[in-house]
C-alpha positions in Angstrom: -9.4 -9.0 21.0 -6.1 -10.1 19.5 -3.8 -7.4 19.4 -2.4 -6.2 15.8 0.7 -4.4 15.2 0.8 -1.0 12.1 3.2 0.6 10.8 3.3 4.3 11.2 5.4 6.6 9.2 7.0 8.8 11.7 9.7 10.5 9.4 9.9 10.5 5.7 12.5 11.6 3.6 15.4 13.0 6.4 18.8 13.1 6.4 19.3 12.2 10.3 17.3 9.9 12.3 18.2 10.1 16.4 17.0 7.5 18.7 17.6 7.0 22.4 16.9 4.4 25.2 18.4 4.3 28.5 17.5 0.5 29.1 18.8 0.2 25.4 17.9 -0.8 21.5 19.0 -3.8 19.5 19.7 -3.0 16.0 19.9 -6.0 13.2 20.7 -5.6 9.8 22.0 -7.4 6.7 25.0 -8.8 8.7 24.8 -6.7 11.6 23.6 -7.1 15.3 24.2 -5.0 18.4 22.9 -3.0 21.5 23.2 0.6 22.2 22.1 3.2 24.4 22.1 5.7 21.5 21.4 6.0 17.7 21.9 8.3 15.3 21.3 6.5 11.6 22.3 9.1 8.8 23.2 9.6 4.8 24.3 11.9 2.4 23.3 10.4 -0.6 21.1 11.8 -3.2 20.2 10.6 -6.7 17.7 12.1 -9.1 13.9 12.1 -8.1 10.8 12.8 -10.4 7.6 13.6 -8.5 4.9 11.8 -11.3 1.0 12.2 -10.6 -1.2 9.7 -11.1 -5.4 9.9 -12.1 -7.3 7.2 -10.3 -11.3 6.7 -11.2 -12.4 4.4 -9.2 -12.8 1.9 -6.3 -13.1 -2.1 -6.6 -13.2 -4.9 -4.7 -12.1 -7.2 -7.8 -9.1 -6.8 -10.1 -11.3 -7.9 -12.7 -13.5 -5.0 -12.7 -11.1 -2.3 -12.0 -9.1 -3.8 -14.9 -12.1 -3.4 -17.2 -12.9 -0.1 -16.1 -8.9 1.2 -16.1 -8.9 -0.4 -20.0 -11.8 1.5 -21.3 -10.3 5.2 -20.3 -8.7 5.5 -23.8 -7.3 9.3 -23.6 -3.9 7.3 -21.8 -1.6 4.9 -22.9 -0.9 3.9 -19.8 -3.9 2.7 -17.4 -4.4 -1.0 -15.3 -5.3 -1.7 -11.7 -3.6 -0.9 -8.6 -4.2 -2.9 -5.5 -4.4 -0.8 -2.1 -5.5 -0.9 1.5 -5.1 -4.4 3.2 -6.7 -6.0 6.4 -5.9 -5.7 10.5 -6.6 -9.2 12.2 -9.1 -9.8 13.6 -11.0 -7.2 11.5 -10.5 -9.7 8.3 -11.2 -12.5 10.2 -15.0 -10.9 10.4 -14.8 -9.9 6.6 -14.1 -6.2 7.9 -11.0 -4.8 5.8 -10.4 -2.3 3.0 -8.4 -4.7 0.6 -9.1 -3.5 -2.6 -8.1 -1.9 -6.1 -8.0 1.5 -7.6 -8.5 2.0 -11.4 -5.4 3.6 -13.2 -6.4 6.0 -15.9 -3.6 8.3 -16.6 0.3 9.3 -15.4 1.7 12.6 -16.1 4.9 14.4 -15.1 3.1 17.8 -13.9 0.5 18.5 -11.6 -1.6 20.7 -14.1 -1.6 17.9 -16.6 -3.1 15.6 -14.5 -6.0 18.0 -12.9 -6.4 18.7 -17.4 -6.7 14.9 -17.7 -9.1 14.5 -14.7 -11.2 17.2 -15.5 -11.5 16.0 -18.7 -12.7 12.7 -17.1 -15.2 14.5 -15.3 -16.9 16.0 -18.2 -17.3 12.6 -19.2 -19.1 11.9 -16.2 -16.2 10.1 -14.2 -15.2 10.9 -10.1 -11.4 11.0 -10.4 -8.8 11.9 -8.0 -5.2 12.1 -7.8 -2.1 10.8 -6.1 1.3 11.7 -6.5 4.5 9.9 -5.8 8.3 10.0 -5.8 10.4 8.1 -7.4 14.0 7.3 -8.2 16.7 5.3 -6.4 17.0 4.7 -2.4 20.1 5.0 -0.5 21.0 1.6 0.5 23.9 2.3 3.3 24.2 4.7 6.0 26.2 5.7 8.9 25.4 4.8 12.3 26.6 6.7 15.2 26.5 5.3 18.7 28.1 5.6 22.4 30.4 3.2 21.2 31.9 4.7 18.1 30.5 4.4 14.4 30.2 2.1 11.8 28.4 1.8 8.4 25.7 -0.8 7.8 23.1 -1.4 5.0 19.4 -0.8 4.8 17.1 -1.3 6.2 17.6 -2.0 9.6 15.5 -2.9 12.6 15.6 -1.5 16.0 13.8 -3.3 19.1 14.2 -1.6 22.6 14.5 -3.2 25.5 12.5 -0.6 27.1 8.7 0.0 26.6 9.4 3.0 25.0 12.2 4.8 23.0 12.4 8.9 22.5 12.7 10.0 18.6 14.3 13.6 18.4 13.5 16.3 16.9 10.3 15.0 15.2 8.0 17.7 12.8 4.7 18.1 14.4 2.2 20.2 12.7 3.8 20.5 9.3 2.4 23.1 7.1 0.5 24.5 9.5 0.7 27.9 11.7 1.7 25.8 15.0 4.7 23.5 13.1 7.4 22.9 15.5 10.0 20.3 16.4 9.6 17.8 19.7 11.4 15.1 21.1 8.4 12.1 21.6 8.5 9.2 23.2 7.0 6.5 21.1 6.0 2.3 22.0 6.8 -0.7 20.0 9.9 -1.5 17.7 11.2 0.6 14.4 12.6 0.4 11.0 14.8 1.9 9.2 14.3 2.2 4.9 15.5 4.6 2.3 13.6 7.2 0.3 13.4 7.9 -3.3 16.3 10.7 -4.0 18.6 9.4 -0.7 16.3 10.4 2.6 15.6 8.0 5.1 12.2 6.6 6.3 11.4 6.3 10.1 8.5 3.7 10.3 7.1 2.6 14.3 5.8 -1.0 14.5 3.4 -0.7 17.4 -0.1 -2.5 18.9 -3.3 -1.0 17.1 -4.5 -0.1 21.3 -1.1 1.7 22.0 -1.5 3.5 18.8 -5.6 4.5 19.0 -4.7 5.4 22.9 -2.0 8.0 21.9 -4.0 9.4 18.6 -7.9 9.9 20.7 -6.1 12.2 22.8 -3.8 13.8 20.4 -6.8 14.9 18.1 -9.4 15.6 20.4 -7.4 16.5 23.8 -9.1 17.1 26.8 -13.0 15.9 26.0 -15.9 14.6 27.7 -16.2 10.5 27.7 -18.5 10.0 25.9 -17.0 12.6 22.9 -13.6 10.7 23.5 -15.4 7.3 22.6 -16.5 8.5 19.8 -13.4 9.6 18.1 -11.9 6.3 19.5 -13.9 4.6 17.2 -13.6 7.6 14.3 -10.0 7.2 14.9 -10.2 3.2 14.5 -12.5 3.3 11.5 -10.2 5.9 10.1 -7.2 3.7 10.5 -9.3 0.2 9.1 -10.1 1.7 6.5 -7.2 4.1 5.2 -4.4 1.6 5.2 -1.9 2.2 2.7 -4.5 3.7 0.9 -3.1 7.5 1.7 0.4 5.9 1.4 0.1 3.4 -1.1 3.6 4.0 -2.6 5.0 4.2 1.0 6.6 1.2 3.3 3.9 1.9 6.3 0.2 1.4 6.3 -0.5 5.3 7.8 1.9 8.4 8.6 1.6 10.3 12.1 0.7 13.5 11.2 -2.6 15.8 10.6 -2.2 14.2 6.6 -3.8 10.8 8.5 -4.3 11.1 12.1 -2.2 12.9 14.4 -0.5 10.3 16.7 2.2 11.9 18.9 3.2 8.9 20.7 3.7 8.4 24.8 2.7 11.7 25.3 -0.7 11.5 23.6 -1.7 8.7 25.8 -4.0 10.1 29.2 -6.0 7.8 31.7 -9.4 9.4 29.8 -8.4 8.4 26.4 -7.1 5.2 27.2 -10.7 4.9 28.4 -12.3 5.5 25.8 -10.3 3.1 23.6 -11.0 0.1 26.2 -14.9 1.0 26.1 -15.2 0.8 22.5 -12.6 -2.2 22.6 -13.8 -3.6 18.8 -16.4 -1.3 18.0 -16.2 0.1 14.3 -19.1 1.9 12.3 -20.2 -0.3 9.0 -22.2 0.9 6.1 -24.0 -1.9 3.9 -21.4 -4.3 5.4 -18.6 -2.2 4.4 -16.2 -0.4 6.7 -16.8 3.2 7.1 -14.0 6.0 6.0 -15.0 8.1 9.1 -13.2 11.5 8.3 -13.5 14.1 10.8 -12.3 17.8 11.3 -11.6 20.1 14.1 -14.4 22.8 14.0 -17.6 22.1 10.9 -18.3 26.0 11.1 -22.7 25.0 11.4 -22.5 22.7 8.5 -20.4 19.5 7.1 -18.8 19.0 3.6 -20.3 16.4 1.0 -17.0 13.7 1.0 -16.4 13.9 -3.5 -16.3 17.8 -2.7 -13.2 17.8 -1.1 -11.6 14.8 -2.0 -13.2 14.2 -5.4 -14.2 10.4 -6.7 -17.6 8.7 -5.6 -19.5 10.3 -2.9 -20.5 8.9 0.1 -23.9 8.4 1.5 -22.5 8.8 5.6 -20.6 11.8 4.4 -22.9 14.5 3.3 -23.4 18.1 4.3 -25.7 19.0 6.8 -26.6 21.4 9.9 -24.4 21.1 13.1 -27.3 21.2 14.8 -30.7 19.0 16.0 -32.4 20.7 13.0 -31.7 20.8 9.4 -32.8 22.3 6.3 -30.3 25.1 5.5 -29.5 26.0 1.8 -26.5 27.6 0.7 -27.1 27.5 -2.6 -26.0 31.3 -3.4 -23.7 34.2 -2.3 -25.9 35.9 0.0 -27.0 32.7 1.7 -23.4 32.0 2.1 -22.7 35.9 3.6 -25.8 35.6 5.4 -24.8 31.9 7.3 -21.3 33.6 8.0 -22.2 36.8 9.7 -25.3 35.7 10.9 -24.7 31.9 12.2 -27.4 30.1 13.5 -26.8 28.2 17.0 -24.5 24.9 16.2 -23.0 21.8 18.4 -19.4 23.9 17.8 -20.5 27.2 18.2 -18.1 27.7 21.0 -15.2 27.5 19.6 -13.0 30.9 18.7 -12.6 29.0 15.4 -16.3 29.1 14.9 -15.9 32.1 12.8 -12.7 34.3 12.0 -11.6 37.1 9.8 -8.2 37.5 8.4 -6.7 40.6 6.8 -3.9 40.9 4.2 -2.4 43.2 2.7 -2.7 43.1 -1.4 0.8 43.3 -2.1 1.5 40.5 0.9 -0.9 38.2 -0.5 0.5 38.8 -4.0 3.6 37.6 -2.9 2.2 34.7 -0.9 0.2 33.7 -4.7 3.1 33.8 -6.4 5.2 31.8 -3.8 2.3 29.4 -3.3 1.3 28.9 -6.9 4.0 30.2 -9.1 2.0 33.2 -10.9 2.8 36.2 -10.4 -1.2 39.0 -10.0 -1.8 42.4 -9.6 -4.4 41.5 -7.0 -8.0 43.4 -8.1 -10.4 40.7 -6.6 -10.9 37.4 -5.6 -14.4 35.5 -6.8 -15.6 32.4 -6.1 -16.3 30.4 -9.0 -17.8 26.8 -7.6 -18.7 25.8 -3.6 -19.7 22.9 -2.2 -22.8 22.1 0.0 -21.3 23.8 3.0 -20.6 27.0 1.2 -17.2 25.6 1.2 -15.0 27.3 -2.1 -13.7 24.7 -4.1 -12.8 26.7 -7.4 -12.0 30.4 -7.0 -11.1 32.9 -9.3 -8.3 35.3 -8.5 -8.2 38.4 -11.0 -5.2 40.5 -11.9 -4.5 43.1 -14.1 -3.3 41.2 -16.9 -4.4 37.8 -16.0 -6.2 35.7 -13.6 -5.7 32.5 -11.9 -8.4 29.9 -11.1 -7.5 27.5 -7.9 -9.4 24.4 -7.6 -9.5 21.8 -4.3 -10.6 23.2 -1.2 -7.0 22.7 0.0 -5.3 24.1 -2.7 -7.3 27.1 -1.8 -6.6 27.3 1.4 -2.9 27.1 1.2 -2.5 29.0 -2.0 -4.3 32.3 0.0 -2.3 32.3 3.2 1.5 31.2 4.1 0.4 28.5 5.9 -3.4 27.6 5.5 -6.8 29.5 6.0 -8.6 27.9 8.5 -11.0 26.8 6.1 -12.9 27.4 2.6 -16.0 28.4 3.8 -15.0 32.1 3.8 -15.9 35.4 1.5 -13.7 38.2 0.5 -13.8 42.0 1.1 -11.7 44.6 -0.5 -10.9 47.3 1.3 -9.6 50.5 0.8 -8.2 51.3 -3.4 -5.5 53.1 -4.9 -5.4 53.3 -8.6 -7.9 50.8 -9.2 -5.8 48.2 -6.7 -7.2 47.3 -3.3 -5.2 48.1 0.0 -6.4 44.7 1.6 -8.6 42.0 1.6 -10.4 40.5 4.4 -11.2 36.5 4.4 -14.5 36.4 6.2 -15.1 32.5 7.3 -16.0 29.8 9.7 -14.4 26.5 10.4 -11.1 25.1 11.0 -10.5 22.1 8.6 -12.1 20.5 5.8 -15.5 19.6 7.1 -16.3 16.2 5.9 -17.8 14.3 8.7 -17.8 14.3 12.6 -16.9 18.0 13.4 -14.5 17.1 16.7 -15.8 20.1 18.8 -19.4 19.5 17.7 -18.5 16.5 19.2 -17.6 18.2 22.4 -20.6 20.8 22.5 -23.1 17.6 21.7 -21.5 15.6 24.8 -22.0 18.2 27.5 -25.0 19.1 26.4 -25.8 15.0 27.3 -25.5 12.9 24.3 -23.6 9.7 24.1 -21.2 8.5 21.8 -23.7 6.7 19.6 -26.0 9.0 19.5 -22.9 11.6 18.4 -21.8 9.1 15.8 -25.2 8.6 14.3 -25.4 12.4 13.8 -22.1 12.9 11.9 -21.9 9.3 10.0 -26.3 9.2 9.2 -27.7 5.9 8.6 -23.9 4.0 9.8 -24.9 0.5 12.0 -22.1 0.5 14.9 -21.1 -3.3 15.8 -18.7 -4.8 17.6 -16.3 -7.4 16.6 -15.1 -9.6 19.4 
């Protein structure tokens, strides 16, 4: 297979960038050409910046017919087309790609305006989602610091080493989530250098689509039977098909390199095992009706998977529906009790090993208040917390908090999930218990849940459990992406 380059979005919106080679980097720019050993690229400018959110409804393959549709939502003066996604040679070359364009109904300046506007849109019988973006002016010089002295050059500037790799300090790994820290990785291919709306800088790494999967099988899934690696080698590859630009539409890179895509940590992701896997399933992808399939996946499905539009809103999906964990089916979680019942009672499940499986999480009322209003902006005398709306799974996707003088209602399983905890609950599939009171106010409450993630499609450590227990990588594919066709394109 002809080898592709991506673009991934290692850094976005930093001050500093820091690179370093010992068999050196070449950096051109507007003017400018010359080798060092090491880099450090920085600015301190900073203009205004106004986050705006925009209301999509739907997905095209024409501009024709997302214009038509875009024209007829008439709540919003502003509406159109906007083209995403784009193709990876030699995907295209097959007709495999995710060129395409969203319908534009509505911009707004605040969050809340837009989820008034899109479920307003939904009562109508529409699917929408959102996107927000950035935007005001980009720093268009910097300083660059080397061994040799510095100098200042303009944007944006490209950096090839001469090595076959090129450490990035101090990179985020894990933002937003209880293990975030900082490492220096080692990364392959060549970089560039842009500016970000309001005067950060953009760290974007140019490297082969094999070098890339190789690093990001491992870092999702470390160590894993085969036949489990294989198949999130080709999750990760369908995932990356058919997701570019499409997460980062309004960015200068076609996926970024965290958990918000796929985590992809570079030289020291790669291992002879995944690299395996990636070779064995050289040009294998999962279609659906001739389309590429958006294979999502998550760490630990709890027993039972998410429905795609629950979590993510817009169309659903027919390869991304709920369902047991398990070679049987049939389970309903239709109420609270069933819900109760599934979490303290669980039947057996592919990732029913995991400590993940199910958890319980105490917090103090008057720490949780704080965490609310930190979170959300609202400030509760916490008296209960009730969920209003779940999906198939039992996940929560709108919850009610009640205070003493007001009460809150959280949608997006996300949302939820960070809005509750001071980084994120594990997941939404959870109930509440109060415990203890004290003039009407609870001491605590426990979160009572299962899961780690969102639980839309192949549950990673089902993945795991299903391999040592003897099934291969089609047969785990087939059970998490039902009624996908997996072909190879040579």
């Amino acid at each position: 297979m002809e080898t592709s380059k991506i673009k991934v979005g290692l850094l976005s919106g930093v001050p500093t960038i820091k690179l370093r080679s010992p068999e050196g980097l070449h950096v051109k720019g507007h003017g400018l050409s010359f080798s060092c050993k090491e880099l450090e690229i920085h600015t301190d400018e900073t203009f205004p910046v106004k986050r705006l959110y925009r209301v999509f409804t739907d997905d095209f393959e024409r501009l024709e017919d997302a214009l038509d549709t875009a024209l007829k939502s008439d709540e919003s003066p502003i509406r159109g087309a906007v083209e995403v996604g784009r193709g990876i040679e030699p995907y295209v070359h097959w007709g495999y790609h995710n060129a395409g364009f969203w319908a534009f109904a509505g911009e707004f300046d605040g969050e809340e305006e837009a989820l008034s506007f899109a479920r307003h849109l939904e009562e109508k019988g529409e699917r929408p989602w959102i996107k927000s973006e950035l935007r005001g002016n980009c720093p268009d010089k910097v300083k660059v610091i080397t061994e040799k002295g510095e100098l200042e050059a303009e944007l944006p500037l490209d950096i090839i080493p001469s090595g076959d790799k090129t450490l990035v300090l101090d990179l985020p790994v894990g933002e937003g989530f209880h293990w975030e820290h900082r490492e220096n990785l080692h990364y392959r291919g060549s970089f560039e250098v842009l500016g970000t709306p309001g005067g950060g800088l953009y760290l974007v790494n140019r490297v082969s689509l094999e070098d890339y999967l190789k690093s990001v099988v491992s870092s999702e899934m470390g160590e894993a039977p085969l036949e489990a690696l294989k198949a999130q080698a080709i999750a990760a590859r369908n995932t990356l098909l058919s997701t570019l630009k499409r997460h980062h539409y309004y960015d200068p890179f076609d996926i970024c390199a965290t958990d918000h895509c796929q985590v992809y940590l570079g030289v020291k992701g790669e291992n002879e095992m995944s690299s395996r896997a990636v070779e064995e399933t050289s040009g294998e992808i999962l279609v659906f009706e001739g389309k590429i399939c958006d294979t999502r996946f998550a760490k630990v499905c709890g027993g039972v998977t998410e429905n795609f539009e629950q979590v993510w809103g817009g169309k659903s999906i027919d390869y991304l529906i709920s369902h047991r964990d398990s070679d049987s089916n049939g389970l309903l979680l239709r109420t609270e009790e069933e819900v109760r019942n599934f979490i303290d009672d669980p039947p057996p499940s592919f990732c029913s090993d995991h400590e993940l499986f199910r958890w319980k999480i105490k917090v103090d009322r008057k720490k949780l208040e704080s965490i609310v209003k930190e979170k959300t902006g609202t400030s509760l005398e916490l008296i209960d917390i009730i969920p209003v709306r779940r999906g198939a799974s039992g996940r929560i996707i709108e919850i009610k908090l009640i205070g003493k003088e007001r009460e809150l209602i959280i949608r997006g399983e996300l949302r939820i999930r960070n809005a509750l905890s001071e980084s994120h609950l594990y997941s939404s599939l959870f109930y509440v218990v109060k415990l203890g009171e004290k003039d009407g106010l609870p001491d605590a409450f426990e979160f009572r849940g299962g899961g780690f993630g969102h639980g839309v499609g192949m549950c990673q450590i089902g993945a795991i459990g299903m391999a040592r227990m003897g099934y291969n990588y089609r047969e785990i594919l087939a059970h998490y992406y039902p009624g996908t066709d997996l072909i190879k394109v040579e």
